[in-house]
N, C-alpha and C positions, 0 to 999 in steps of 0.2 A: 835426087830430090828427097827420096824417104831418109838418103843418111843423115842429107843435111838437116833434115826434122827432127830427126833421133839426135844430131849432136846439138841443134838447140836445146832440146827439151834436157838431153845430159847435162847442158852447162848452165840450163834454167835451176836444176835439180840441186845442182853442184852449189851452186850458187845461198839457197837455199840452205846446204847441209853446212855450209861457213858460218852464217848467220847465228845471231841466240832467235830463243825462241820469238822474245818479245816481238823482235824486226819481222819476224814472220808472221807473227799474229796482228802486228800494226798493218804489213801491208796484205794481209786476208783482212783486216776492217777496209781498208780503204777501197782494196777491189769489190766485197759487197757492197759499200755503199756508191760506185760508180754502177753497179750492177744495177742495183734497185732505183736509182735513180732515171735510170734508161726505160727500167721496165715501167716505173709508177708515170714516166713521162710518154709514154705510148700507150699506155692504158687511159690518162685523163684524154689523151689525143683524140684518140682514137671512142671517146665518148662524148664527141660534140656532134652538135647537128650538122656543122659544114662537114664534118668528115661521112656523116650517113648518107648525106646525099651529093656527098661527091659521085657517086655512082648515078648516070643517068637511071636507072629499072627505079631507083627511089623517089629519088629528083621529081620525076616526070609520072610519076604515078601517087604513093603514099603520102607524100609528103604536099603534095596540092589538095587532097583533099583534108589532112590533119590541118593545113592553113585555113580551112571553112572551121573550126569547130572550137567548142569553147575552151579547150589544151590551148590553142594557138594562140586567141584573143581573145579577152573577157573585160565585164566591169573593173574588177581588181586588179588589173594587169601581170597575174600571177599566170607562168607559162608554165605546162609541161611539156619537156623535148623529148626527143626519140629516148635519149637515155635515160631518162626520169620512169619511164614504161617498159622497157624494156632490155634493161640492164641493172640488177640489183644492187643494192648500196654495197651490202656488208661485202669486204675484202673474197670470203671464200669461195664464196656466191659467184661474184661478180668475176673471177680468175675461171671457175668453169664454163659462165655464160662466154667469156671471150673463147675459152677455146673450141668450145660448140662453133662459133661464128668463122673456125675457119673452112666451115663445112661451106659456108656460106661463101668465103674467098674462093673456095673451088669452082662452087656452081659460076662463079663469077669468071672464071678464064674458061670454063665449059660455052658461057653464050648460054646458059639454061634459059634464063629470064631477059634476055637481052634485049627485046621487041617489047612493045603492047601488047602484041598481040599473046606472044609467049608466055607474056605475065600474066594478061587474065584469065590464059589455058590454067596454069597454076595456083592462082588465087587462092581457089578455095580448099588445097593442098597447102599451103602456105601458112594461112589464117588458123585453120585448125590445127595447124603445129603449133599456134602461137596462144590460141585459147586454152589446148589442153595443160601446155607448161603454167600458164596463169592457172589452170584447175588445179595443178597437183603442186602449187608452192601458195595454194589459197589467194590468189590476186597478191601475193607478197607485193611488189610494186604500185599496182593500187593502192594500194594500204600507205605507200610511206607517206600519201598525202589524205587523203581515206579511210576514216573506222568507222566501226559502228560505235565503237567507244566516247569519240569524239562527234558524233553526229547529234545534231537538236533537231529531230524529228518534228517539236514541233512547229518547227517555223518551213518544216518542207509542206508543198500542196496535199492532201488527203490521199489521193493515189500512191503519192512517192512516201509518204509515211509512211500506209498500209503493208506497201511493198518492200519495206526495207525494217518493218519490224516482223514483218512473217521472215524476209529472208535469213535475219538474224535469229531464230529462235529453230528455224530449219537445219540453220547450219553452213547456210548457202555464202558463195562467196560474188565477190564484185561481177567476176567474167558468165557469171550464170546466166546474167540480166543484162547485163551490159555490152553486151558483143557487136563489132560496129560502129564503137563507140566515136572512135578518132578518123575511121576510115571506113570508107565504104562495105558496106556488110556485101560478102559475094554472091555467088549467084549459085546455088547447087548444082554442079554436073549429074547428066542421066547418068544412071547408076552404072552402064557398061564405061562409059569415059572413068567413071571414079572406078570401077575398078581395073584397067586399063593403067593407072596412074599409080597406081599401089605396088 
């Protein structure tokens, strides 16, 4: 088997060194762009809702309660999906978020989160992964629908003014305030389960 590897790849080579360069440079265009088309076409895929909760542990838990709240349904009919929150736009971004996520495929053939019951043991190990990353890229996703820049404070009620022109002047970001927003805020474990879980 390996020779016969080694004499494709010789006569892939061979093949190659016949050539000018052009034909070789034409078909390195054409296999990146079969390349990149693959990958841009599994990356958009793979950022839809039916693909999030194709997994029952989402399905059946996150994604019923983001259906109660105003991401799901509103006056405006404007929706935010799983990826809209938690998958960033920009290309760079967005290439590490997915490969973070196969952390996420693992725990998925582990059965981590596989039950109710297993997910709400985890929750709130889960949630605060997902808060701090929104702390340390500033709510970046928030934001791409979300500024203080673009916000008219004066037509929010007196509370959500007060509190979002202290939180702008503080420094503060979306996930400070806002936690629980789309989904059930957890439940704190006593402090030996959390540390038990660490």
């Amino acid at each position: 088997m390996a020779d016969g590897r080694r004499s494709l790849f010789g006569r892939f080579g061979a093949f190659l060194r016949r050539r000018s360069p052009i034909v070789v440079l034409v078909l390195g265009v054409v296999a990146g762009i079969v390349f990149w088309g693959g990958f841009n076409t599994a990356m958009v895929a793979s950022n839809t809702t039916a693909f999030c909760i194709s997994c029952h542990e989402m399905r059946d838990t996150v994604y019923k309660e983001y259906q109660e709240t105003m991401h799901y349904s509103n006056p405006s009919g404007v929706q935010a999906t799983c990826a809209d929150c938690h998958v960033p736009r920009q290309w760079v971004h967005k290439v590490v978020r997915k490969v973070q996520a196969t952390r996420e495929l693992y725990h998925k053939a582990l059965g981590t989160i596989d039950t109710p019951e297993k997910f709400e043991a985890k929750r709130w190990v889960l949630a605060n992964r997902v808060w701090d990353q929104m702390k340390a890229t500033d709510s970046r996703e928030c934001r791409n629908c979300h500024s203080f820049e673009t916000m008219d404070t004066t037509e929010q009620d007196r509370s959500a003014r007060k509190k979002h022109i202290r939180a702008q002047e503080k420094g503060e970001t979306c996930i400070d305030c806002h936690k629980g927003i789309a989904h059930e805020y957890p439940s704190r474990p006593r402090e030996k389960e959390e540390v038990a879980s660490k």
